[in-house]
C-alpha positions in Angstrom: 0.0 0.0 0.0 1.2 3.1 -1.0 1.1 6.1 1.8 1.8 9.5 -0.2 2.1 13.2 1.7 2.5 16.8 1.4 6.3 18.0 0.3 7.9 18.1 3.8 12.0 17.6 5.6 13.2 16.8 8.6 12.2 18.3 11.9 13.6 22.3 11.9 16.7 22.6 12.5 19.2 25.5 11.9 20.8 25.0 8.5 18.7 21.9 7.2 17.3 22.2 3.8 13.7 21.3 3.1 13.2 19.0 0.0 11.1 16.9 -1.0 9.6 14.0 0.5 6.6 12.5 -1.7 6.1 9.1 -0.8 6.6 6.4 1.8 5.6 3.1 0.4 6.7 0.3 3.5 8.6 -2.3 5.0 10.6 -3.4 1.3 9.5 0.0 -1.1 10.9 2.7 -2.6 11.1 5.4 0.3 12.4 9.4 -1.0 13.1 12.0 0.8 15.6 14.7 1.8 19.4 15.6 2.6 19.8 16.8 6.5 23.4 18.5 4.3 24.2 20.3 7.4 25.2 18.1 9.1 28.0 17.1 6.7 31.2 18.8 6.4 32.5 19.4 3.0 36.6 18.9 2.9 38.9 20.4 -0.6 41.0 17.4 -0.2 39.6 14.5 -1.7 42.2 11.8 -1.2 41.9 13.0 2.1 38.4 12.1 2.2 38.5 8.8 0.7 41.1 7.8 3.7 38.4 8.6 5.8 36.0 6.6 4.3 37.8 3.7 4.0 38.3 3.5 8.1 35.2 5.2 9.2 35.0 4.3 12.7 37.9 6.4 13.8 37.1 9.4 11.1 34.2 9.4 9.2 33.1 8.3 6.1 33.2 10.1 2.6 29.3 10.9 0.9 28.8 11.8 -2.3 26.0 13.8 -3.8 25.0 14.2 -7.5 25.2 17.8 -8.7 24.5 16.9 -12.8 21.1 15.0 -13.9 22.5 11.3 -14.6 25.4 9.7 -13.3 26.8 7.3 -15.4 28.3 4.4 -13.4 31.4 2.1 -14.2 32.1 -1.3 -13.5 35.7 -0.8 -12.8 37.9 2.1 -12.7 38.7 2.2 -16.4 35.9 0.2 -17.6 33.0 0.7 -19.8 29.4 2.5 -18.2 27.1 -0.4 -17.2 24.4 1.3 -16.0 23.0 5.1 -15.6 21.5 6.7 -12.5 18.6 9.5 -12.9 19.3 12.6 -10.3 17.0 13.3 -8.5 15.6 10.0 -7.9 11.8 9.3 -8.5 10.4 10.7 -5.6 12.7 14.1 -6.0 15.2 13.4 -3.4 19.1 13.8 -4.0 21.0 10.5 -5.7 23.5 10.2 -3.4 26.5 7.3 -2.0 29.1 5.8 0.0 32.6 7.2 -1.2 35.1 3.2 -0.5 37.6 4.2 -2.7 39.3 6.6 -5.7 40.9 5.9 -8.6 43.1 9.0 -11.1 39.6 11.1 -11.6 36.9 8.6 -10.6 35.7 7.1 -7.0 34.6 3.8 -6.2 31.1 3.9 -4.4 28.0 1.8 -2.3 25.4 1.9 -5.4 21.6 2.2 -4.2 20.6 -0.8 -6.6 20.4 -4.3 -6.5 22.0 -6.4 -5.8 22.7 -6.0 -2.3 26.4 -4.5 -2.1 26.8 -3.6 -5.2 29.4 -0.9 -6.2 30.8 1.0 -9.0 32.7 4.0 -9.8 31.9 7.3 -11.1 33.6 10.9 -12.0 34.4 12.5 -9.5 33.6 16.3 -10.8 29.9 14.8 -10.8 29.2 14.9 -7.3 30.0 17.0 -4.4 31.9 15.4 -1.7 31.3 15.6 2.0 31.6 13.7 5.1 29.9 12.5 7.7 30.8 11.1 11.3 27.8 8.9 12.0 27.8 5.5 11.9 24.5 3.0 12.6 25.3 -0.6 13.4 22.4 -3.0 13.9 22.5 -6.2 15.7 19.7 -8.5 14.4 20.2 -11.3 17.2 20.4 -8.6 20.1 17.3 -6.5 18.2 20.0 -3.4 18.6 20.4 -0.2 16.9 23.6 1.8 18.1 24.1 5.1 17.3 28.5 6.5 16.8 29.6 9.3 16.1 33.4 9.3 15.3 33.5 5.9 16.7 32.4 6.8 20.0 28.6 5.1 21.2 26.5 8.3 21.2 23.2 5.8 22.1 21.6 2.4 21.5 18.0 1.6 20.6 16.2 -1.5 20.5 14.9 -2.2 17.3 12.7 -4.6 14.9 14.4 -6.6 12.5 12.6 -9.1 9.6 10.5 -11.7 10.2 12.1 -15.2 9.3 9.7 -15.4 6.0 11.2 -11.9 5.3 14.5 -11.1 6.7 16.6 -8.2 7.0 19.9 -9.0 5.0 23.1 -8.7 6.7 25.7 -6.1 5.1 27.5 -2.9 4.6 24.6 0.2 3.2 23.9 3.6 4.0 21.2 5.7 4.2 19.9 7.1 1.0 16.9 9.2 1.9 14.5 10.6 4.0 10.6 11.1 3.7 8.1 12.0 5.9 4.6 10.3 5.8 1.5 11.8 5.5 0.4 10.3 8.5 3.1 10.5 11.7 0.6 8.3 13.2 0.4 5.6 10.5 2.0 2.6 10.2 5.6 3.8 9.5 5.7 6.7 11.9 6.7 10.7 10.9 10.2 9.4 9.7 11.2 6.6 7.1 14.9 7.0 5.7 15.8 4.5 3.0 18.5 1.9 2.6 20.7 1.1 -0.1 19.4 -2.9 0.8 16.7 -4.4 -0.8 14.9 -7.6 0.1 16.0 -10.7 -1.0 12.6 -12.5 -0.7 10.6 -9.9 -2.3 11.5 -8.5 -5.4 8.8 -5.8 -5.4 6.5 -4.8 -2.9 3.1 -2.7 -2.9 4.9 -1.6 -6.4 8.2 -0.6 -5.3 11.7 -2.5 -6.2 12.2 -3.9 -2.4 14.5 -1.3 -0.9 14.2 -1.3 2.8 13.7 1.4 5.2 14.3 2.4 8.9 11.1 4.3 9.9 8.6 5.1 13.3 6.1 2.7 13.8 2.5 2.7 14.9 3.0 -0.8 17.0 6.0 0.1 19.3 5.7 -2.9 22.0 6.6 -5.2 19.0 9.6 -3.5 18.5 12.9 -5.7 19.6 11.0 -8.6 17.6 11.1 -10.4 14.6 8.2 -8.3 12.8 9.1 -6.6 9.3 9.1 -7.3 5.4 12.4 -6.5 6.0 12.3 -3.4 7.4 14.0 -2.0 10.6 11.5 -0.3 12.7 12.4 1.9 15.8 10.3 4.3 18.1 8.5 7.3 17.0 11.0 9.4 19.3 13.6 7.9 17.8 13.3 8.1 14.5 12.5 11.4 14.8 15.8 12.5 16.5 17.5 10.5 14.2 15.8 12.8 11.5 17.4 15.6 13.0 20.5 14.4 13.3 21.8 11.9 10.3 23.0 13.3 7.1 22.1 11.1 4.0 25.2 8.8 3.5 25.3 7.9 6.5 26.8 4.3 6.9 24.5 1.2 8.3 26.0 -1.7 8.9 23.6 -4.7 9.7 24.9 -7.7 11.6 23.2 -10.9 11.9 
C-alpha cells in the first residue's frame, strides 16, 4: 500500500534544507526523501576524504551527492558504463553514496541498486563530496540499533528486524533518503529513511523494487522482535531525532 504526503523535511533545525519527500511506500518499497546537508562537512581534499572513508570508525566516512542530472556508473575504474542513474531519484530526493575508494579522476562507491552490495565508480567532478561522522550498526540477534559518532557510542535503541519469512539481510549500506509520511501516526511513523538494501525475498512490494527502510512505527511494543518485510523499525522518538540528526550517507552496517 502506498502512503503519499505533502512536500515536507526533517524536523527544523538551523541549517537543514527542506526538500522533497513525496512518498513512503513500506517495509521493502521505494522510500524518498531529503538531505539533512548540514550536518555534513564538505573537505577540498579529496584523497583526504577517501582515507576517511575507508576507516570510518575512527574518522568518518566520505558521501557523495550528484550535482549533474545522470550519473553514469562504471564497472571498474577504467571500464565501460554499465548502467545510468537519474538525479533526483523518483520521488525528487538527491542521488546520493558511499565514497570506499578513488581511482586517477573517478571514485569507487556503495550503489543504491540491486543487488545488495553492489558498487561501482563514477567521476568525480559529478558529485559534491562531503563527510559524515555517524555510523549505525544493527545487531539483528540482540534486536540493537547503536548510534556512533566518530566511533564513540552516542546511544543504543532496540529495534525490529525481519521476520524469518522476510528477513533483514546482513551487510555494509547507507542511508539514501529521508521522507516523511503523511500520517506521523500511521504505520511507519513521521520518519522513514531509505537503505541502499533491498529484500531478498521480495523482489517488489506494494509496487516498489524492495528497498528497505528504517522508519517510526505505529505498534512500538513489537519492536525488539522479529516483525518486518524486512524493514527495521524503531520508536517514533527515535526516528525522529535520528531525523534531525543523520545526514544522507550515513553508513549502516547490519549484523546478523
Amino acid at each position: 500500500m502506498i502512503f503519499r504526503g505533502r512536500p515536507a523535511g526533517p524536523p527544523a533545525r538551523r541549517g537543514v534544507p527542506q526538500m522533497l519527500t513525496a512518498a513512503v511506500m513500506a517495509c521493502g518499497v521505494l522510500i524518498s526523501g531529503c538531505s539533512s546537508s548540514s550536518m555534513a562537512e564538505e573537505s577540498p581534499d579529496r584523497t583526504q576524504k577517501v582515507s576517511q572513508a575507508e576507516n570510518p570508525a575512527a574518522t568518518g566516512s566520505l558521501v557523495a551527492t550528484a550535482t549533474v542530472d545522470t550519473i553514469q556508473v562504471h564497472g571498474t575504474a577504467g571500464g565501460p558504463v554499465t548502467r545510468t542513474l537519474a538525479n533526483p531519484i523518483a520521488s525528487g530526493g538527491p542521488l546520493t553514496f558511499l565514497v570506499i575508494g578513488e581511482q586517477g579522476d573517478r571514485l569507487q562507491v556503495h550503489l543504491p541498486t540491486r543487488p545488495n552490495g553492489a558498487t561501482g565508480w563514477i567521476d568525480a567532478g559529478q558529485v559534491k563530496l562531503t563527510t559524515t561522522p555517524y555510523r549505525l550498526v544493527v545487531s539483528m540477534a540482540e534486536h540493537r540499533l547503536e548510534v556512533l559518532k566518530n566511533g564513540e557510542k552516542l546511544a543504543e535503541h532496540p529495534v525490529g528486524v525481519g521476520k524469518s519469512t522476510t528477513p533483514t539481510p546482513p551487510g555494509e549500506y547507507y542511508l539514501t533518503e529521508l521522507l516523511q509520511p503523511s500520517d506521523p501516526d500511521g504505520a511507519y511513523g513521521p520518519y522513514a529513511f531509505g537503505i541502499s538494501a533491498h529484500s531478498e525475498t521480495l523482489k517488489k512490494f506494494a509496487g516498489g523494487p524492495g528497498q528497505l527502510g528504517l522508519h517510526g512505527t505505529n505498534e512500538p511494543d513489537r519492536i525488539g522482535t522479529d516483525v518486518s518485510h524486512g524493514c527495521l523499525r524503531l520508536s517514533n522518538e527515535v526516528i525522529t531525532e535520528l531525523a534531525k540528526t543523520l545526514p544522507l550517507g550515513t553508513p549502516i552496517e547490519i549484523r546478523a
